[in-house]
MARMI-231280 format. One record per residue (C-alpha): x, y, z; residue in three letters. Coordinates in steps of 0.2 Angstrom, whole numbers, plus 5000, padded with zeros to 4 digits. Layout:
N
XYZALA ...
END
This chain:
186
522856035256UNK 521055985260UNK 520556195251UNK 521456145236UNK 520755945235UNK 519156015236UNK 519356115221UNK 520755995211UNK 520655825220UNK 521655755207UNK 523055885211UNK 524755825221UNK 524955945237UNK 526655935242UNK 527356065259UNK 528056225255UNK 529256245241UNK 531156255244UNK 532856255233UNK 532956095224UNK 531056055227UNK 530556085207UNK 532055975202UNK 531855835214UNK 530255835209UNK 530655805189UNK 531555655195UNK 530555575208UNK 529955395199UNK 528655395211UNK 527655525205UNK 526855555189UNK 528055705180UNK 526855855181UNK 525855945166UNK 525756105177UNK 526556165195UNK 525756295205UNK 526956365219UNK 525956425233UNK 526956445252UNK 528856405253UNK 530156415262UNK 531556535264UNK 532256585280UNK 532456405287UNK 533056365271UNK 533756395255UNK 532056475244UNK 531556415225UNK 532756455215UNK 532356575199UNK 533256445188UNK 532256295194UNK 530856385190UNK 531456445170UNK 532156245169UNK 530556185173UNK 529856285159UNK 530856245147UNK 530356075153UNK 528556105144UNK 527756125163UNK 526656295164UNK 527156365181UNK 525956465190UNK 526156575209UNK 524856645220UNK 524856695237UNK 526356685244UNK 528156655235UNK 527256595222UNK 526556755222UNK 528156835222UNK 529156725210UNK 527756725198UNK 527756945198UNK 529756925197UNK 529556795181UNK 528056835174UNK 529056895157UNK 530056725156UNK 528356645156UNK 527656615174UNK 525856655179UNK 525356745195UNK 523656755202UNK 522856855215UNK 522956995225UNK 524756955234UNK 525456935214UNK 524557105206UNK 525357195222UNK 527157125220UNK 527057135200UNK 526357325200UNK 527457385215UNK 529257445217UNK 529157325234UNK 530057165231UNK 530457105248UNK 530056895254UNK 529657005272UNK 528157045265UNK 527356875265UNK 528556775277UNK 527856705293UNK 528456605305UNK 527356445305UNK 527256275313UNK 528456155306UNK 527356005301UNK 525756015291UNK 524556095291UNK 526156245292UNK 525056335306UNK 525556525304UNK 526156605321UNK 526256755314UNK 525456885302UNK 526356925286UNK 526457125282UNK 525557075265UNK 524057065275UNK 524157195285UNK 524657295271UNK 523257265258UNK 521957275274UNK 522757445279UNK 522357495259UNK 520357435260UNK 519957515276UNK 521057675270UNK 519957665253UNK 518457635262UNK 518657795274UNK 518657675290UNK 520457735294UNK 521157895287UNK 522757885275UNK 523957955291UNK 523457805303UNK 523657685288UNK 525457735284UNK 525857745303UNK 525457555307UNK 526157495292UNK 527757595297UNK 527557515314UNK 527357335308UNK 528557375296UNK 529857395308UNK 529357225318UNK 530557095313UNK 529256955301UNK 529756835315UNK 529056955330UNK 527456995321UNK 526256905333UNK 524456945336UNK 525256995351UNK 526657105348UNK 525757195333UNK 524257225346UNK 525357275358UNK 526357415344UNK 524557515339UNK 524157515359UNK 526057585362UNK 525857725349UNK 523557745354UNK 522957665340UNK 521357565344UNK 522057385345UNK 520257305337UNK 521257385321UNK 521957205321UNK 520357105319UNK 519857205302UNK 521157135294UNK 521057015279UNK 521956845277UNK 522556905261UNK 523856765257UNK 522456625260UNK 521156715250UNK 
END
């Protein structure tokens, strides 16, 4: 919240989106009804996620609709034909890629704000695994290997911890781990 005032401090930050959010938000008197909604972070496993529909009504309401970073990211590449913008890396992945899956940014996070996340979305690891690939720090073969590795770690078990404790199980340095970008936040 306070990354976003800085930049919009007009803007409304709510927590992360769910099912109904969009709409509940149309009708709440006690907000101003919004010229533009950018989804960010929202929710999905604990609940029921944004709904595609929500998304197009809102549209259709004269609202622009814009994702980044997360399942805005990911609704944004999925409706970005009906008229929803996407931004960032996370969005020019999901929109240019045959991967559609939430695992690749869901984290388990605190449950009040500021939505501490617990553990580190394949996104990231992904992405990172691509620069350091790119810029000849890893070699393609160790890239693929950890992102097979953490690809088969349940997005609820992908701890600092238990990813460290993977690339040590299979001898891949586990300093690996700090080179990797916070891609969702940036």
């Amino acid at each position: 919240k306070q990354d976003i005032n800085q930049i919009l401090p007009d803007a409304v930050v709510l927590p992360p989106i769910k099912a109904a959010d969009l709409l509940n938000l149309l009708s709440d008197q006690k907000l101003p009804k919004p010229s533009h909604v950018h989804i960010i972070d929202g929710l999905f496993y604990s609940s029921l996620s944004v709904r595609h529909k929500e998304i197009l009504y809102v549209i259709s309401q004269g609202i622009s609709v814009s994702g980044a970073s997360s399942m805005g990211a990911l609704r944004a590449a999925e409706l970005s034909d009906y008229g929803m913008t996407g931004y960032g890396r996370v969005f020019d992945f999901y929109s240019s890629s045959p991967v559609t899956n939430d695992d690749e940014v869901a984290i388990s996070h605190t449950s009040e704000p500021p939505f501490t996340p617990l553990t580190i979305p394949l996104i990231n690891i992904r992405l990172s695994l691509q620069d350091l690939a790119l810029a000849k720090a890893i070699s393609p073969e160790v890239s693929d290997k950890v992102l097979d590795l953490c690809s088969c770690l349940h997005f609820s078990d992908r701890t600092k911890r238990n990813v460290i404790n993977t690339l040590q199980q299979h001898s891949i340095d586990p300093e690996l781990i700090n080179q990797f970008s916070d891609w969702k936040h940036l």
